[in-house]
VOGU-3710 file (C-alpha; in Angstrom, 3 decimals, decimal comma):
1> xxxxxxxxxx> 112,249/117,297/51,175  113,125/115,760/54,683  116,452/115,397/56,856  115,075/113,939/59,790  113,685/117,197/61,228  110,555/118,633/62,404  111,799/122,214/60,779  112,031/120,590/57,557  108,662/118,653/57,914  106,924/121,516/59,199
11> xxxxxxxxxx> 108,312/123,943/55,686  108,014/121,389/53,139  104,591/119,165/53,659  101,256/119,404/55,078  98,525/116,929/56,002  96,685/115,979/53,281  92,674/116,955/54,263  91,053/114,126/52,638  87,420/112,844/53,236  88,498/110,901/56,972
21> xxxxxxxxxx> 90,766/113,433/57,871  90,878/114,048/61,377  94,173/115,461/62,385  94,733/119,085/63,299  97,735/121,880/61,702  100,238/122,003/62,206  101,751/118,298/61,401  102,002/115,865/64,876  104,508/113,468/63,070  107,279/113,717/66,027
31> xxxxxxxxxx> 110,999/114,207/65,700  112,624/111,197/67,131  116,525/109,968/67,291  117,793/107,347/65,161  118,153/104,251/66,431  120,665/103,390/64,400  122,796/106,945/63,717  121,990/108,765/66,813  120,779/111,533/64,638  117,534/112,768/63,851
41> xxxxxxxxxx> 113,735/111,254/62,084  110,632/111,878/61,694  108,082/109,116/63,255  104,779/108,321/61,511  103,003/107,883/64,422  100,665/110,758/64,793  98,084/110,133/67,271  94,820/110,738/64,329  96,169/107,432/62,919  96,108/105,340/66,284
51> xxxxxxxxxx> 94,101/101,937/64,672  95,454/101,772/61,528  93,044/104,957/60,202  94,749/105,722/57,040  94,073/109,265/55,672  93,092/110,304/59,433  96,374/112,158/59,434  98,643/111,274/56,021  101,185/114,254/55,320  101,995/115,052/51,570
61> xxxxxxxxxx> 104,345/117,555/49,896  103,248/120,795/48,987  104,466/120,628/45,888  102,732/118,773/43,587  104,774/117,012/40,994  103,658/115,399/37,379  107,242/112,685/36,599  109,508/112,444/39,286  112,583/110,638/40,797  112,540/110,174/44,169
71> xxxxxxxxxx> 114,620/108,050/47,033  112,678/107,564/50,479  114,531/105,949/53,289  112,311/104,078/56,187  112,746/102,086/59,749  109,978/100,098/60,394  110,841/99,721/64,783  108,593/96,935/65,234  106,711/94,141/63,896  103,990/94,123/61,619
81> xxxxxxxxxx> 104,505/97,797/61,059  102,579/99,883/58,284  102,812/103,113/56,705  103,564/103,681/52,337  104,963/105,810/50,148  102,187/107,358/47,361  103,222/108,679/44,391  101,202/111,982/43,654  99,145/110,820/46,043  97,381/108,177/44,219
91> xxxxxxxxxx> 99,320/104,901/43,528  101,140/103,508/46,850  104,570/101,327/47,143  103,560/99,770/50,267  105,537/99,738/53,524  104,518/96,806/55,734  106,884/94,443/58,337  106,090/90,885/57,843  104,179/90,604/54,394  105,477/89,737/51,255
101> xxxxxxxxxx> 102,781/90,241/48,807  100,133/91,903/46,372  99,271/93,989/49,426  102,614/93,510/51,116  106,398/94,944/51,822  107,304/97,000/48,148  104,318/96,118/46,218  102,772/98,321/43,754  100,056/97,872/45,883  97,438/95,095/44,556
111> xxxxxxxxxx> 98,724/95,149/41,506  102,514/94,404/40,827  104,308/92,039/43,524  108,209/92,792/43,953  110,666/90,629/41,529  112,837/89,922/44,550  112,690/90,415/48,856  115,130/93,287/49,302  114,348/93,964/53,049  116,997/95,153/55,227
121> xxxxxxxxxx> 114,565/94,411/58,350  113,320/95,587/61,856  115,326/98,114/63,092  117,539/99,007/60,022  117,244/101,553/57,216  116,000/100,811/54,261  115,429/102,828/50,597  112,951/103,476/48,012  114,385/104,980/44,734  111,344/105,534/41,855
131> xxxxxxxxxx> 110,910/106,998/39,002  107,548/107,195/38,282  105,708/108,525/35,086  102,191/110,428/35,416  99,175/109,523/32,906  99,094/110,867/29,744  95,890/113,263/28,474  94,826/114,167/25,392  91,913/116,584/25,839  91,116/115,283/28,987
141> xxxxxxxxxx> 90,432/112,045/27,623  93,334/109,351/29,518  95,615/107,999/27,370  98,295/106,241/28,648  98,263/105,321/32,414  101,054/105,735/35,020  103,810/103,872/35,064  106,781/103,334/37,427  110,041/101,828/37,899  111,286/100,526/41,809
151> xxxxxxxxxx> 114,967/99,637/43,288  114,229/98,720/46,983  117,583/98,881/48,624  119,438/99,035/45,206  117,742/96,401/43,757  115,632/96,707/41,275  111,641/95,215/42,249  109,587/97,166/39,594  110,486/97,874/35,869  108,264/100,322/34,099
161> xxxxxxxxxx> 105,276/98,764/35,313  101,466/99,826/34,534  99,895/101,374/37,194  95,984/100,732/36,201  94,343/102,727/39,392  94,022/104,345/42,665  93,470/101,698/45,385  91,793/101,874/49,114  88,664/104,247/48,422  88,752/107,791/48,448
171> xxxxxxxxxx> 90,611/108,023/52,150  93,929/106,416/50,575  94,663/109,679/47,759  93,549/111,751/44,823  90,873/110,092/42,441  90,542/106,904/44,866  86,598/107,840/45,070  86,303/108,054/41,131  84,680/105,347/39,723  86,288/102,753/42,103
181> xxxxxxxxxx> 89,566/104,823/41,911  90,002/104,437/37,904  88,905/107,807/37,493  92,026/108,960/36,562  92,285/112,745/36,655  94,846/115,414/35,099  95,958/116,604/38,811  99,813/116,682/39,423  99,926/115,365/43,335  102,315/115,354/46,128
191> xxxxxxxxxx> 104,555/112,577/47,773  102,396/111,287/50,382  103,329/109,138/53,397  100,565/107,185/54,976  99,957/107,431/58,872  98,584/104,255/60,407  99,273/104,436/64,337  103,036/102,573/63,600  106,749/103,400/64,635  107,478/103,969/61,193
201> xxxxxxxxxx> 110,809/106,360/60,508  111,923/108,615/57,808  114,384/110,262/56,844  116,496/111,782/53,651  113,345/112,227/51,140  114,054/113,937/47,951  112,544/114,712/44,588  113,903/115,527/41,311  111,265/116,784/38,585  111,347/115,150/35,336
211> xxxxxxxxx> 109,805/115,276/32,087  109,750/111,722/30,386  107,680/112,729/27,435  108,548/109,707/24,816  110,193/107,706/27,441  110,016/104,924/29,974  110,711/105,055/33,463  113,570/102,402/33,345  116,843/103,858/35,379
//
């Protein structure tokens, strides 16, 4: 879904036109060079996001997916650096230098803190491999709600966890303005990665589609 390049970025996602959004098409994320291969990423910092204005200028896939696998690889260049990964752009694994907690580096985000600090740090590549399982409906009545399993750098953080809702209002995804963001609705949703104003790089993002109908998310 992304290799580092603009092309690539420019054929597989789009900016996700939520209620702040304030960015214009096509996407601003910039190609930059790898710091550490010499080769080629994408930057987060689009200039809609300058201040930390989440959903100003967030870019999602346009695919929409239901249960995935994915594996997201990040640089955060600088401290105190923000940006996160949101699975069908509802439930975020944060990305943030210099916090380890509910709201910090690899949480489910205010809900499930990591098991263990995996961080490679400033400056360095690091990885995000899910496998995340949508909510279940049964005539548009929820019935089970998402879960998710997390290896941050190859270790695993998250294991089948319970997602219970959309956090950060209806800027930060899909369903975050319904009823407080646990308005749950049968949408599949893109990968989304959050724009705050920061240095923060990616590179080699892919999905697999799954169907985990009867099972867990453990990998």
């Amino acid at each position: 879904m992304l290799d580092g390049t603009k092309s690539m970025l420019l054929e597989k996602w789009e900016y996700w036109e939520g209620p702040r959004f304030s960015a214009e098409a096509p996407i601003k994320w910039p190609e930059v060079q790898d710091p550490v291969t010499g080769g080629k990423a994408i930057s987060s910092n689009d200039p809609a996001g300058a201040g930390g204005k989440y959903g100003a200028a967030d870019i999602v896939t346009k695919k929409k997916y239901k249960d995935f696998r994915a594996h997201v690889e990040f640089l955060i260049k600088n401290e105190g650096g923000n940006s996160g990964v949101y699975l069908q752009n509802r439930y975020e694994i944060q990305i943030l230098d210099g916090d380890y907690g509910l709201h910090g580096l690899a949480a489910v985000i205010n809900e499930h803190l990591p098991k263990e600090q995996a961080y490679n740090g400033l400056g360095k590549w690091n990885a995000y491999d899910i496998v995340f399982k949508a909510a279940r409906f049964e005539n548009g009545i929820l019935k089970e709600k998402a879960r998710v399993t997390v290896y941050f750098n190859g270790k695993k953080i998250h294991e089948d966890v319970v997602i219970q809702q959309v956090w950060g209002g209806p800027n930060s995804g899909l369903d975050g303005g319904n009823d407080g963001g646990k308005g749950i609705t049968d949408r599949p949703g893109g990968l989304k990665l959050q724009a705050e104003g920061h240095d923060v790089l990616y590179k080699n993002v892919w999905i697999k589609e799954l169907d985990l109908d009867g099972k867990t998310t453990d990998f």
